[in-house]
N, C-alpha and C positions, 0 to 999 in steps of 0.2 A: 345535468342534461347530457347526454351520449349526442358525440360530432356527428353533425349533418350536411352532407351536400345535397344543398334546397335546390331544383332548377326550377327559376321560374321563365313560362315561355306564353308563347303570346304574340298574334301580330302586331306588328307597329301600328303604336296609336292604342294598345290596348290597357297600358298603363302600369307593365310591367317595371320599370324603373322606380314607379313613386312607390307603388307596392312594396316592392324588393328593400326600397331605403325605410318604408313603416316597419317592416316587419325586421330587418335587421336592427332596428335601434332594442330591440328583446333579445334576437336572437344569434345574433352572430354577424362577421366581416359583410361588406356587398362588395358586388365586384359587377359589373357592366360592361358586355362584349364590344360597344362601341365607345365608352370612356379607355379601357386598355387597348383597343386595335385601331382605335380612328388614325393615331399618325403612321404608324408601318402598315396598315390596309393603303393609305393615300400613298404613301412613296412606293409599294409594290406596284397600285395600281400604274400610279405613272411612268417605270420603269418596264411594266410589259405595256405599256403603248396605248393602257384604258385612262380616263376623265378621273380624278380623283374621287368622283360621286357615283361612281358608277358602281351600281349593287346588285344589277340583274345579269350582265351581261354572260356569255359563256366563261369571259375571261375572268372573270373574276368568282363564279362557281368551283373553276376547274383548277384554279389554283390560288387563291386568295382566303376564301370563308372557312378553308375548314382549318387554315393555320391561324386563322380567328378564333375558332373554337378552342382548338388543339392548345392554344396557347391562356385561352383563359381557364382552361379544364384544370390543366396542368399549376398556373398561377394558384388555382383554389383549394389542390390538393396538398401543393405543400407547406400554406397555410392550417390546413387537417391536421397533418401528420404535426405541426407546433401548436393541437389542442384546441383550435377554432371551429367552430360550425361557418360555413360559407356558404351564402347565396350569392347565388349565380345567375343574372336578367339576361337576355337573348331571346332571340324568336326562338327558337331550339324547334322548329316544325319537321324539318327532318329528322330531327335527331331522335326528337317522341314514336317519330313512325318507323324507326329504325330499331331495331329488335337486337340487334348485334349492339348499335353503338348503345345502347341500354344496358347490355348485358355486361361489355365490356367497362362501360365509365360506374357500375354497382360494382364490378369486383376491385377496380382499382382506390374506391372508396373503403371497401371491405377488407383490403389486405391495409387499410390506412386504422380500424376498427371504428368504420364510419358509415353510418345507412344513407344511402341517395335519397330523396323526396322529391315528386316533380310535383308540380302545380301549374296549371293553364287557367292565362288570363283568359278569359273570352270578351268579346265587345261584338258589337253590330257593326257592318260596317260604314254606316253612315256617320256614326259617333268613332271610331276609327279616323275615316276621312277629316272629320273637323279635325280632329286631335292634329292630325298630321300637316293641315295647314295652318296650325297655331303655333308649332314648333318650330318652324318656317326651315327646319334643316336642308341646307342643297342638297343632302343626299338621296332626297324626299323627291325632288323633280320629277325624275323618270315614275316613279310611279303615281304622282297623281295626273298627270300628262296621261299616262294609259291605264288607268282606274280600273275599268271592265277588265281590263285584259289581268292586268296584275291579282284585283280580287280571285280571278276564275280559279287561281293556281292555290288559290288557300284556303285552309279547313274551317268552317265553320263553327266547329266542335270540339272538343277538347281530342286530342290523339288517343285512338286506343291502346294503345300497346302500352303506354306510359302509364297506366292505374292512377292519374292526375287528381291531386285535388284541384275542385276548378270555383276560380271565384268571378263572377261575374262583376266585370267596372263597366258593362253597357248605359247608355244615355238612360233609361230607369229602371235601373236593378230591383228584384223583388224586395231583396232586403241591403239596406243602404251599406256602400263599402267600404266604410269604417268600421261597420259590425261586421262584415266577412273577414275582414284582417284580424281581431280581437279573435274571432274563433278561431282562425287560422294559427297565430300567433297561441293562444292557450292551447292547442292540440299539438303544437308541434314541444310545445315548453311541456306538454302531461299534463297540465292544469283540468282539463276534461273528465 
């Protein structure tokens, strides 16, 4: 199998973590933007003067999320480069929409002789929102406290720019998402 940097993305609640852990037990490493960034995202937060849960704010946009990224990007690659395929969970909503940060994170997998794959969870977001109060994360607060407000900012749809495989975990998927994984999981292995 030729190394892959899988990204999979997805709003929170959309079940991009259980995915990412099914489909790595086939396919290669996982790695999860909030299991690697949760304790230096909380000591940066608090050191610029934001709430440790705090995931919207400017302050934490403008200089916290993308050395989140940065740094598990960077984690995933040089596992690549020692002969792994790596999946990599995060919302990635910018990143899909972002044409540049696409272009650039396919050639740094490419001078690694590694193909990128993105994949988008989708969910509704009502089965979203359950999800998000069953995980009961404080990081969670602020945005079920402003639900409307928070949904208005997110894509319903898988990003274009990204070419996504997109698998549906919504509350009744056409076809149930254990069979979306197996597909997913045998296209990525060539099994197809």
């Amino acid at each position: 199998m030729a190394k892959r940097l899988i990204l999979i993305g997805g709003m929170p609640g959309s079940g991009k973590t259980h995915i990412g852990k099914e489909l790595a037990r086939r396919i290669g490493l996982f790695v999860d933007k909030d299991t690697m960034s949760r304790f230096f995202t909380e000591e940066m937060l608090q050191l610029l003067g934001s709430h440790v849960d705090d995931r919207e704010s400017e302050t934490y946009l403008a200089h916290v999320r993308s050395v989140e990224y940065e740094t598990m990007i960077k984690h995933a690659l040089e596992n690549i480069e020692i002969g792994h395929s790596v999946i990599c969970s995060a919302p990635f909503i910018s990143e899909f929409n972002d044409e540049n940060w696409l272009k650039n994170t396919s050639f740094d997998a490419e001078l690694l002789d590694a193909e990128i794959v993105t994949i988008w969870i989708h969910v509704d977001f009502p089965t979203a929102r359950q999800r998000i109060i069953a995980r009961g994360a404080s990081r969670d607060t602020w945005k079920l406290a402003n639900w409307e407000t928070y949904i208005s900012k997110l894509p319903d749809t898988a990003p274009l720019n990204a070419g996504a495989i997109v698998i549906d975990n919504s509350g009744s998927p056409e076809t149930p998402l254990h069979e979306q994984i197996e597909a997913v999981g045998a296209q990525l292995l060539g099994e197809n």
